[in-house]
Phi, psi and omega in degrees: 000164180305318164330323179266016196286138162306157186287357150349287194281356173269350228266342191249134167265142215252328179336097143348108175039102184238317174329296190298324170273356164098018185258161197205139171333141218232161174220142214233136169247142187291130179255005181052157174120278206295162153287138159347162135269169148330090175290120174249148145261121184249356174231170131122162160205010192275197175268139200299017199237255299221357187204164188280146186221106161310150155219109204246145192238121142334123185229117158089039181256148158264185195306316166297335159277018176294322180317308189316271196337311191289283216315291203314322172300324185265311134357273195286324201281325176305324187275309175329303189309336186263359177256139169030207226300355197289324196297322173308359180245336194336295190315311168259044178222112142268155189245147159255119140321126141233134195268132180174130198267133158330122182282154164359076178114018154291263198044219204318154199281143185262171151253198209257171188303119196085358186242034188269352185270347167239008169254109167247160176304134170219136166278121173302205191250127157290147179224076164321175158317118184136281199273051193239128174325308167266027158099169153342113150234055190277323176093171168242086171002113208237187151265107183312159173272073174081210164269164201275340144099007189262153183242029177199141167242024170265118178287345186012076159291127209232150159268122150233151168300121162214095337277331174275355211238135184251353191288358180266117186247140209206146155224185199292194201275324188293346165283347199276309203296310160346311189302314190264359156295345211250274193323311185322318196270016166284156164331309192183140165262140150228011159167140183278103149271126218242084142295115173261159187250101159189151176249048165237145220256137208199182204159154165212183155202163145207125183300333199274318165312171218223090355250177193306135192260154169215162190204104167243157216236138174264093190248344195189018241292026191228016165250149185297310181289343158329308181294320198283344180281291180313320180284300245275291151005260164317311167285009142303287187312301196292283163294323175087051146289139185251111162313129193252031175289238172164000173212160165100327192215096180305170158045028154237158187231162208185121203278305164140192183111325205248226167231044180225156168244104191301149168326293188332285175277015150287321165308286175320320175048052192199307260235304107030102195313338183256022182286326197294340178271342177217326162062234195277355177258020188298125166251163184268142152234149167244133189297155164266130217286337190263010185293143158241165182274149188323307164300021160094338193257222205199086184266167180134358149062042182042018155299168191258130170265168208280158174253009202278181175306068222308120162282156193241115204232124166288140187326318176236052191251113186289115163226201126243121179250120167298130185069113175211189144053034169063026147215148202262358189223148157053041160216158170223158196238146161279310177246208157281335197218165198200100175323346167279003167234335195214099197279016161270356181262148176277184200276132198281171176324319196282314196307317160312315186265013184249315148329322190265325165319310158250042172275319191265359145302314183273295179100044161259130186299123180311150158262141181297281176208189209289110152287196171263090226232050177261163164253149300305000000 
């Protein structure tokens, strides 16, 4: 289970503008009283002691639209599972569903407070009973753990702006205690996903919450990028993967370790997880420090950007490339494009080896393939 992850991979937070929405990791107390809702298991067979265990929760559907909610969940953890790093993990992952509608006059996710003139409530796409892409997603019923200790099961997910941008979706402090009351009656948690009803297409993760959180939007769930959003996601909450964007969200810091590389350890050419694969022949490319970012500003927190000699790297050319971690100076990527940067891209080597590092952590075995691990 995740518990046994080193705190390395737990210690940093990952929310997408998390800043911007004013919200900060929550410490969470049982506030007691409700019954469990229903738990389905809908991927998996190993024992919740023995695998990474999704939890995935609705946030704003009502009862007649649960259907939507079951497909997307079951719809996107298939396809996630047969793709990049998962699939090599598949064998040792279940996923739970728990189903529960929404009260009366929620329905579509709103935006948060101050972004309503550049966020509006957009309605998904419905998958009645039937019609759903992938196929059944009714799941197998498990046994909840007792009560749920929560005194609200409203999640309250909000679209938010930063300042311009509706796609960071995120929610408050009383939905995360809610989130993690809600997770308690699954089998076992190592991280929480939150399909919101909207159709606008949007996400959030953060790693540092207890327990670690993702937030994806029912914007399509029968487009390919639905999936590549989930997976994107889920390696934040799950693994602790560092967006590897390089604008948008300043005046955040990062120690190193992971799959972004700090100066520091650009100077060491020693310290940086893919280093064991290129070291001292790593070649550099460096950003130009007065170049701007697309929202008009100039990232990069007055680091200094590198001078070395510019190189030309191919998509699947191992280095250090300048701009990462939401600066454009003094952070580096191994490769050029990444699903942590380009959610149409598979996942680059570091995103890899920071994964296989904790498969040898753990002492899990690769899966041979993908078996038929569906419920039922």
């Amino acid at each position: 289970m995740m518990s046994r992850v080193a705190p390395a991979l737990l210690s940093v937070a990952l929310l997408l503008g998390l800043s911007h929405c004013g919200e900060e990791p929550v410490d969470f107390q049982d506030a007691g009283g409700q019954s469990c809702p229903k738990v389905y298991q809908v991927f998996g067979t190993d024992t919740a002691g023995a695998a990474f265990n999704l939890v995935f929760l609705p946030d704003g559907f009502m009862e007649e639209e649960l259907d939507s909610y079951r497909c997307a969940v079951q719809t996107l953890v298939d396809g996630m599972m047969d793709s990049g790093i998962y699939k090599d993990l598949a064998c040792h992952i279940n996923a739970y569903r728990i189903d529960l509608a929404a009260d009366a006059g929620e329905g579509e996710v709103p935006p948060a407070k101050g972004c309503e003139v550049n966020c509006k409530p957009v309605k998904a796409r419905e998958y009645p009973g039937g019609n759903c892409p992938g196929g059944n997603p009714l799941g197998t019923l498990v046994s909840p753990s007792g009560a749920s200790g929560c005194s609200t099961a409203s999640l309250n997910v909000r679209l938010c702006s930063s300042p311009k941008r509706c796609d960071l979706v995120w929610l408050d402090a009383e939905g995360q205690r809610s989130a993690k009351c809600l997770a308690d009656c699954a089998p076992a948690h190592d991280a929480v996903i939150i399909v919101a009803n909207s159709g606008s297409r949007g996400g959030g993760a953060m790693a540092e919450n207890d327990p670690p959180l993702a937030v994806v939007t029912l914007f399509q769930i029968d487009d390919p990028s639905a999936i590549e959003l989930l997976a994107h996601e889920t390696a934040h909450a799950l693994f602790g993967l560092l967006d590897e964007y390089e604008c948008y969200y300043d005046g955040q810091s990062y120690t190193g370790g992971l799959n972004a590389a700090t100066a520091e350890e650009k100077k060491k050419r020693s310290a940086f997880i893919w280093a064991r694969e290129c070291g001292e022949s790593c070649p550099v490319r460096c950003n130009d420090p007065s170049e701007m970012c697309p929202d008009g500003g100039v990232s990069g927190d007055g680091l200094r950007c590198c001078n070395e000699e510019p190189t030309d790297l191919g998509d699947g050319s191992l280095g250090l490339i300048e701009g990462a971690f939401y600066h454009r100076c003094g952070y580096y990527r191994a490769q050029n494009n990444c699903r942590m940067r380009t959610l149409s891209k598979e996942f680059c080597r570091a995103c890899q080896m920071v994964v296989e590092a904790l498969k040898k952590e753990l002492s899990l075995e690769l899966c041979a393939s993908l078996p038929t691990r569906r419920h039922p």
